[in-house]
C-alpha positions as CSV (number, residue, x, y, z in Angstrom):
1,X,11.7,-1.7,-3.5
2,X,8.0,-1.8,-4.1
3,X,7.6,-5.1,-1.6
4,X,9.4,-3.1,0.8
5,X,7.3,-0.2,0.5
6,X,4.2,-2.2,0.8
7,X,5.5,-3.9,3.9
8,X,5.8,-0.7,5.6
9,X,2.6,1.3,4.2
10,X,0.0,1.0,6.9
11,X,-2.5,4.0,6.4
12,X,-4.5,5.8,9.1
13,X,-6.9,2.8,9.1
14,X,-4.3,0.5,10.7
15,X,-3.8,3.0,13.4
16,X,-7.2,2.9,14.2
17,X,-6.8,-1.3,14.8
18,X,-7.4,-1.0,18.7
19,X,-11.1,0.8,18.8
20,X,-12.1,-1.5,15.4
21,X,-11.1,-5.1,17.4
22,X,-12.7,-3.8,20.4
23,X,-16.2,-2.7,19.1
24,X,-16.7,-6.5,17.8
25,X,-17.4,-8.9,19.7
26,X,-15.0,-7.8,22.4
27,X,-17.6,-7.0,25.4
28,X,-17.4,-3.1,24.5
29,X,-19.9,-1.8,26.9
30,X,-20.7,-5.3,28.8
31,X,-23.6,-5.7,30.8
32,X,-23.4,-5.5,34.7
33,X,-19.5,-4.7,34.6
34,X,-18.8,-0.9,35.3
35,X,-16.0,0.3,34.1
36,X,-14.7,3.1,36.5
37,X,-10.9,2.9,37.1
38,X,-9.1,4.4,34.1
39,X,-5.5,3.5,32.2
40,X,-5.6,6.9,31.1
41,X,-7.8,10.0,30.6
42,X,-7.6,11.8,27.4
43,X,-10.2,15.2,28.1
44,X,-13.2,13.6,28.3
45,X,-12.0,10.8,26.4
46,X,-11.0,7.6,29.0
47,X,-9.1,4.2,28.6
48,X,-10.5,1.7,30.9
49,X,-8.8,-1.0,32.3
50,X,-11.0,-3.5,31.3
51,X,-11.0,-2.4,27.6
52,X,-7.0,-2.1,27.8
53,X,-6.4,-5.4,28.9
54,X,-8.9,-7.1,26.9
55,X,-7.0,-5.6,24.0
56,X,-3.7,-6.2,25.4
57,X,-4.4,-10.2,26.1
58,X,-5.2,-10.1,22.6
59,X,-2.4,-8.9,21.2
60,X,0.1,-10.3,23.5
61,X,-1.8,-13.8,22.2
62,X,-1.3,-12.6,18.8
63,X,2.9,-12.0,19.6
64,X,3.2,-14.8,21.3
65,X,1.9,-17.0,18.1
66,X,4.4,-15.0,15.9
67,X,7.4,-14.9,18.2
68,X,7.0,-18.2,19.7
69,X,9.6,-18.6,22.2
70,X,11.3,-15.7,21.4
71,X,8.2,-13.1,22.9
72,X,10.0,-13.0,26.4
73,X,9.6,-10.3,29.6
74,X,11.3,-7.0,27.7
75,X,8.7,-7.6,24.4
76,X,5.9,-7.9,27.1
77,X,6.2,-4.6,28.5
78,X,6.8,-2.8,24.9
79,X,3.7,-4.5,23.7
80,X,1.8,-2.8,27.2
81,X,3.2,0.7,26.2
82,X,2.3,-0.5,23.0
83,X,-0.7,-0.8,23.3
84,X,-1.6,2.1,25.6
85,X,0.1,4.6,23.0
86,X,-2.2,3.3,20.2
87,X,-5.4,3.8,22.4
88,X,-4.2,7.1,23.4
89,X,-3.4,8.5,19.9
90,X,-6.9,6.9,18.7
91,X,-9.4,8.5,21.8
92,X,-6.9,12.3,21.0
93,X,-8.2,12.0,17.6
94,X,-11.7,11.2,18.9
95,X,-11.0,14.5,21.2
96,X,-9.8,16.3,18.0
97,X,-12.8,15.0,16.0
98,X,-14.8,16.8,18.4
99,X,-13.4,19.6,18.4
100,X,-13.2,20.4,14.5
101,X,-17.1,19.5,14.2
102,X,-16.4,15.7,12.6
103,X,-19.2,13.6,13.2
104,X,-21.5,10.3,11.8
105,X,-24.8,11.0,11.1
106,X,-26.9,8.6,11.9
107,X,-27.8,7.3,8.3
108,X,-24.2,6.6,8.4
109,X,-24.4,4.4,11.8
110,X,-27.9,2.9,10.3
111,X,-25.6,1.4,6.4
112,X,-22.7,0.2,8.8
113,X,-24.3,-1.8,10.8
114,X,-26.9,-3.2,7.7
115,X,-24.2,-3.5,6.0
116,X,-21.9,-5.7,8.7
117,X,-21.8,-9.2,7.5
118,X,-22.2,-10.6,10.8
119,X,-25.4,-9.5,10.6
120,X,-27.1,-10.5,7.7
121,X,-29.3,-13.5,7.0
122,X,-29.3,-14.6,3.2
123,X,-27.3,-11.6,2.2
124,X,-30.2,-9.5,4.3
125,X,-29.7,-7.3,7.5
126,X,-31.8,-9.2,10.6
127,X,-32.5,-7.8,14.0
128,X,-33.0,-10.5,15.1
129,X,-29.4,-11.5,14.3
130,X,-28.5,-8.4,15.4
131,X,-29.7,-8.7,19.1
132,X,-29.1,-12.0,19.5
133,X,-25.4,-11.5,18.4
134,X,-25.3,-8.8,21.0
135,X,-26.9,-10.3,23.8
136,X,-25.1,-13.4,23.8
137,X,-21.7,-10.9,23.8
138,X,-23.8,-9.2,26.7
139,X,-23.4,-5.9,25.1
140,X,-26.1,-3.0,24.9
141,X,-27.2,-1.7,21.3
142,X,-26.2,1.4,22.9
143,X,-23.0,1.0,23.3
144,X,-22.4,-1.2,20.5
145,X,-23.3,1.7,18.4
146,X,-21.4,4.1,20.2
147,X,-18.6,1.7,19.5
148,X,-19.1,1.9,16.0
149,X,-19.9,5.8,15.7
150,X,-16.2,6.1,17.1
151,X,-14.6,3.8,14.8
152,X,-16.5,5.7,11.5
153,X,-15.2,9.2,13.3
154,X,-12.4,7.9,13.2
155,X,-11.9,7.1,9.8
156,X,-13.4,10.5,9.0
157,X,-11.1,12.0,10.7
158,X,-8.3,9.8,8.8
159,X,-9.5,10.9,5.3
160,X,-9.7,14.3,6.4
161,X,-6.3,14.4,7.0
162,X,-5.1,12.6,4.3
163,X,-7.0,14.4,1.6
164,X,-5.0,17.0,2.3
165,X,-1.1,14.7,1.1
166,X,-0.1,14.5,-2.6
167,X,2.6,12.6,-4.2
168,X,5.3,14.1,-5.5
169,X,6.0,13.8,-9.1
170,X,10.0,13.1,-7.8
171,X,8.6,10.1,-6.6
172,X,7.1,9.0,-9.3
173,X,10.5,9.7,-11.4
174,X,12.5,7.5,-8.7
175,X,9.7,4.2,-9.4
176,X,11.0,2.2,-12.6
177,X,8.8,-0.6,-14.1
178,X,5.3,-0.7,-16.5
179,X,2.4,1.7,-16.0
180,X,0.8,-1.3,-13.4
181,X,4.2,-1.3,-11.4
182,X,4.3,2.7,-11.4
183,X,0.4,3.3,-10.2
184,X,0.7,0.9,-7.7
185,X,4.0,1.8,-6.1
186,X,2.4,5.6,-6.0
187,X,-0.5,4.4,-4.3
188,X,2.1,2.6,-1.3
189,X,3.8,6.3,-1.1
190,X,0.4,7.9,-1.0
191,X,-0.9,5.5,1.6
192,X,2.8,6.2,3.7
193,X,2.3,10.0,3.6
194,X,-1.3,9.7,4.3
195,X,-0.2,7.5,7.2
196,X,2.6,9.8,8.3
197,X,0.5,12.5,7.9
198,X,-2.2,11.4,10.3
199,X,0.6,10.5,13.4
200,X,2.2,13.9,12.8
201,X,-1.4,15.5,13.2
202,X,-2.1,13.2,16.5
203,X,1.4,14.3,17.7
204,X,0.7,17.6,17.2
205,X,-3.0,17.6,18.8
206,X,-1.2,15.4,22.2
207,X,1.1,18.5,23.0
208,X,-1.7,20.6,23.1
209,X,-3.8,18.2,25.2
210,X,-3.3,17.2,29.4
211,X,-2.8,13.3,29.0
212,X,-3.7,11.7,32.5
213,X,-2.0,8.1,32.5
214,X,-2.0,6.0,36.0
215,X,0.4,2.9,34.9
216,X,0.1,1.7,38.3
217,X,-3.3,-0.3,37.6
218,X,-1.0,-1.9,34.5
219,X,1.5,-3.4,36.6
């Protein structure tokens, strides 16, 4: 029961995948390439094309590895609506974020990125590390840091949310096992609800919200 549970408990920071691949390393805000055609427009909030097919190609590399020759045509075009759900559901939460008054300082921006191991030299943040890792991505400090200001609002916003789920002493009664066992199958449910908790939020917020999607450029 427990491995089951753990199979299947994926918290708010696994919905938040799509934003946290494509702010490293991914060409987030690439030099000379403007992004102007959209997969989808989400308030002020917009998928681009290139982003959503960078991330796609990625994935689809990822399914292909796992399913072998088994990933055929019909898994292809769930893994595009995939895709394009999880990106929408992430920039609606952005939009929400927004909205409620949830932001990162910038002391918070500043320890994220000293504190990205990519960029340290002898266990020490470097700029020069830093720029040179983004300039041979060709991407802009700017939007780099953009990048990562979403992905920390983001996980605000999933803490937020999730602060507010408890677990039910019934489901503590329905675990058997040692003190160990029992604590860690409580923190699985907790992690589910939180999980759950954070969808049903985004559901709520994307009925409220005019979703502009053009699936012609994804053909």
């Amino acid at each position: 029961m427990l491995q089951t549970m753990r199979k299947h408990a994926r918290y708010f920071y696994v919905l938040f995948f799509i934003i946290i691949l494509t702010f490293i390393f991914w060409g987030v805000g690439t030099l000379d390439k403007p992004q102007s055609v959209s997969v989808a427009e989400i308030g002020k909030e917009k998928v681009s094309v290139e982003d959503y097919w960078r991330v796609f190609e990625q994935r689809r590399r990822e399914a292909k590895e796992q399913s072998g020759e088994a990933f055929d045509e019909a898994m292809e075009k769930k893994l595009k609506e995939t895709v394009l759900n999880d990106y929408i559901n992430e920039k609606v939460l952005l939009v929400a974020a927004e909205g409620m008054g949830v932001s990162v300082t910038d002391k918070e921006l500043q320890e994220a990125i000293m504190n990205n191991p990519q960029f340290l030299r002898n266990g020490v943040f470097s700029r020069e590390v830093y720029f040179r890792s983004l300039d041979l991505q060709r991407m802009r400090p700017e939007a780099f840091e953009t990048s990562i200001r979403q992905v920390l609002t983001l996980q605000k916003m999933g803490r937020l949310i999730g602060s507010a789920v408890e677990v039910n002493p019934l489901d503590r009664g329905s675990v058997a096992g040692d003190e160990a066992t029992i604590n860690e199958a409580m923190k699985t449910v907790l992690d589910m609800k939180r999980d759950a908790a954070v969808k049903s939020f985004v559901n709520a917020v994307r009925q409220r919200m005019e979703i502009k999607v053009n699936k012609d450029v994804l053909s």
